[in-house]
C-alpha positions in Angstrom: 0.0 0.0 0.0 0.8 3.7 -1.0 2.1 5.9 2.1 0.0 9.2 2.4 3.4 11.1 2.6 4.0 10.2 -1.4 2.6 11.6 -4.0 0.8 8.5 -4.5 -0.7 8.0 -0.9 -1.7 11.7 -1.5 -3.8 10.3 -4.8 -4.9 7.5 -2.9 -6.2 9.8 -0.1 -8.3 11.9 -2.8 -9.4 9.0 -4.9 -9.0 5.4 -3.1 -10.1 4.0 -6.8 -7.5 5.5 -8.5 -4.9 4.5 -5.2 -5.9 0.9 -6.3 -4.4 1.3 -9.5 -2.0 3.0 -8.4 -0.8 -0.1 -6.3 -1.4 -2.5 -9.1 0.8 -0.4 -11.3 3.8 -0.1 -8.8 3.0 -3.5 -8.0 4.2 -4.1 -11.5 6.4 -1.7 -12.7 7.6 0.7 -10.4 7.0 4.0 -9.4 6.0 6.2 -12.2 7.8 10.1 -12.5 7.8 13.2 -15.4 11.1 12.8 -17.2 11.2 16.3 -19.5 12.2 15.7 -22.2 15.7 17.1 -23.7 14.2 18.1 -27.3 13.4 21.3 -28.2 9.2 22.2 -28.0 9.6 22.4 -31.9 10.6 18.6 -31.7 8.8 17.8 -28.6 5.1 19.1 -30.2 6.3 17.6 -34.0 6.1 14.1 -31.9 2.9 15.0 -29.8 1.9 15.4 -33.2 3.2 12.4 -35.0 1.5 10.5 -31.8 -2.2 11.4 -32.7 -4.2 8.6 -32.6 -1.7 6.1 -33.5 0.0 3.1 -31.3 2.8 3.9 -29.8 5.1 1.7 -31.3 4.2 3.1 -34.8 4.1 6.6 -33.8 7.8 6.3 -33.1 8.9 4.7 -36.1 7.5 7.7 -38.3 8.9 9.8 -36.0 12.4 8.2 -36.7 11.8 8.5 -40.7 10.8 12.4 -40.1 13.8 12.8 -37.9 16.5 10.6 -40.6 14.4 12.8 -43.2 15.0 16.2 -41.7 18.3 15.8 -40.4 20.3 17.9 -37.6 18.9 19.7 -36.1 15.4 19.7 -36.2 14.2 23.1 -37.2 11.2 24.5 -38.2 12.9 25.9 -41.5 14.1 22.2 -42.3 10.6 21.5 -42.1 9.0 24.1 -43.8 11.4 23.5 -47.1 9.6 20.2 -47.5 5.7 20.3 -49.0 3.2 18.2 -47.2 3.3 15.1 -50.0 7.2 14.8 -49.0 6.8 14.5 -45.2 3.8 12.0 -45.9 6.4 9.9 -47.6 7.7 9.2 -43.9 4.3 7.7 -42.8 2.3 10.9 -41.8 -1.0 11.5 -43.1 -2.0 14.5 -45.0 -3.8 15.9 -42.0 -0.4 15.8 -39.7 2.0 17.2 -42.5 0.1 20.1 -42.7 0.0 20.7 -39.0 3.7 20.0 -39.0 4.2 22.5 -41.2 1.7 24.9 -39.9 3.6 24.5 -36.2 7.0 25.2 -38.4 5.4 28.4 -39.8 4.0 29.4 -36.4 7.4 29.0 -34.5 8.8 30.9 -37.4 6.5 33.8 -37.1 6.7 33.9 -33.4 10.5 33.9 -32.2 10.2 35.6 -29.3 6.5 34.0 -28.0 8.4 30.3 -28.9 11.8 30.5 -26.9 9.3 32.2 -24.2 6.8 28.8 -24.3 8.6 26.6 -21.6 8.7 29.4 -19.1 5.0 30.3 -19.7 1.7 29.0 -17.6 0.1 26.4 -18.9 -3.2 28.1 -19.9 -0.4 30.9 -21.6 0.9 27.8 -23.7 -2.4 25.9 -25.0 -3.9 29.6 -25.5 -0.8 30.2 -27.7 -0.6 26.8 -29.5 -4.4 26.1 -30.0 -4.8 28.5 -32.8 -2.4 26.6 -35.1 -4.4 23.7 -37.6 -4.6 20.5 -36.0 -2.9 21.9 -32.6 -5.6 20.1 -30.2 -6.2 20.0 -26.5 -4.8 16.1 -26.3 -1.7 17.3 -28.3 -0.7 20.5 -26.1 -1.3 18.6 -22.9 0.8 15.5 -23.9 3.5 18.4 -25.0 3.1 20.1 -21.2 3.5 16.6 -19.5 6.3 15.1 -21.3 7.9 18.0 -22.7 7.5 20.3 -20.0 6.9 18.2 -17.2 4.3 20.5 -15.6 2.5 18.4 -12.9 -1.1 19.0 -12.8 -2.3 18.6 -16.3 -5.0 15.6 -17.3 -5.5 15.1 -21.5 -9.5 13.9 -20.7 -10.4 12.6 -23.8 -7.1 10.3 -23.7 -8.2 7.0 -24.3 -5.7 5.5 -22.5 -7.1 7.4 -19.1 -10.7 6.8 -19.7 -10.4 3.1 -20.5 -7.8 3.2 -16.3 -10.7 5.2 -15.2 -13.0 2.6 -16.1 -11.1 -0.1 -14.6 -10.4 1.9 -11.1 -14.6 1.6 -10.9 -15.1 -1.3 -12.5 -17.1 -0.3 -15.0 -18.6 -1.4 -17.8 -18.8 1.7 -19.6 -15.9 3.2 -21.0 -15.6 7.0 -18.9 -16.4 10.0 -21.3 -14.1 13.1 -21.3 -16.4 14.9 -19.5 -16.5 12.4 -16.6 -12.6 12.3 -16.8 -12.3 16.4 -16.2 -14.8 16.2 -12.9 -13.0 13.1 -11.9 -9.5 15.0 -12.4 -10.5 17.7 -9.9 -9.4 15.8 -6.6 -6.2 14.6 -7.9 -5.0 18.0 -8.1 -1.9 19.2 -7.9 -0.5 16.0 -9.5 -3.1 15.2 -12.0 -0.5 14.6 -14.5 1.3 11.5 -12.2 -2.6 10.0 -12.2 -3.0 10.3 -15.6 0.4 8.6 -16.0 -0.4 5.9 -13.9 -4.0 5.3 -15.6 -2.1 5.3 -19.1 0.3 2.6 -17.6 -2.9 0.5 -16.1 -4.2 0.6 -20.0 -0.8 0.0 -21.7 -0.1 -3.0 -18.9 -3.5 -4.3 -19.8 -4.2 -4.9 -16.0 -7.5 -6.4 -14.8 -9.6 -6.8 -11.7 -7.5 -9.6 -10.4 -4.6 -7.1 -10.8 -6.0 -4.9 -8.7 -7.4 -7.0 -6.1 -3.9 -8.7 -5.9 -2.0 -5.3 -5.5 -4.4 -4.6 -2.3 -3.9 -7.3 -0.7 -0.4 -7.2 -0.2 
């Protein structure tokens, strides 16, 4: 069981569902922490980007062909020289390479608002980025979690957390985004560690029993 002096037993405290999974998870992999990433929030929102409604595994591979594509560094410039039909030749669809190269054009047009984005609040940041085509709510959040590493941020309509919320109740209804936002509330200030933990409860596939055996240690 979680102590109430982590950030977990603080999670637990607010939400003894969620503190379920919670257990399971550490029960199985560990601990789960923000790791910011080291790329730049050019390269950091390119992969949110890349990562839209695609697996994981697959997402990464296109990112790889962007990244061989481009070459060093990553730029927005590099980016916008290439037309949408030559980035889709990496495996994005048409949608994405024209966000892509909307993002290059906004960081190219905004110098001084761009090298300001990692020092700005969040609501600063999506209000900035949601104006650029294709720039959605999931995208910036994933971008102020794993980018950023800002700790009380929840992308609701991630399926990954509504399909964790659904197993915390035991539910046999898949959570709407809607439910996920009121349900967010009490986990604040470290929404972003529950949503991490209800992505890894998805991604692990764990079940009932999981959970069951994780209290009962």
């Amino acid at each position: 069981m979680t102590s109430r002096a982590t950030i977990e037993g603080r999670l637990a405290a607010a939400d003894p569902a969620l503190g379920r999974v919670i257990d399971a998870v550490v029960a199985r992999i560990g601990r789960q922490r923000i790791t910011p990433s080291r790329a730049t929030p050019f390269e950091a929102l390119v992969r949110a980007v890349v990562h839209q409604s695609v697996s994981g595994k697959a997402a990464a591979s296109i990112f790889s062909r962007l990244k061989e594509k481009v070459g060093k560094p990553f730029t927005p410039s590099k980016i916008m020289a290439f037309r949408p039909q030559s980035l889709t030749r990496a495996g994005l669809s048409s949608a994405k390479a024209r966000t892509i190269r909307s993002l290059a054009g906004w960081f190219a047009a905004n110098p001084k608002l761009a090298k300001l984005l990692p020092t700005l609040p969040d609501d600063q940041i999506s209000a900035a980025l949601r104006g650029i085509p294709g720039m959605g709510t999931w995208t910036i959040n994933v971008f102020l979690i794993f980018s950023l590493g800002r700790m009380d941020v929840t992308p609701t309509a991630d399926l990954g957390i509504r399909r964790g919320i659904q197993l915390a109740d035991g539910s046999r209804t898949l959570s709407t985004p809607a439910q996920v936002l009121v349900r967010s509330q009490t986990w604040s200030p470290y929404r972003s560690i529950a949503s991490i933990y209800l992505w890894q409860a998805s991604k692990l596939k764990l079940g009932p029993g999981d959970i069951k055996k994780a209290t009962e240690r």
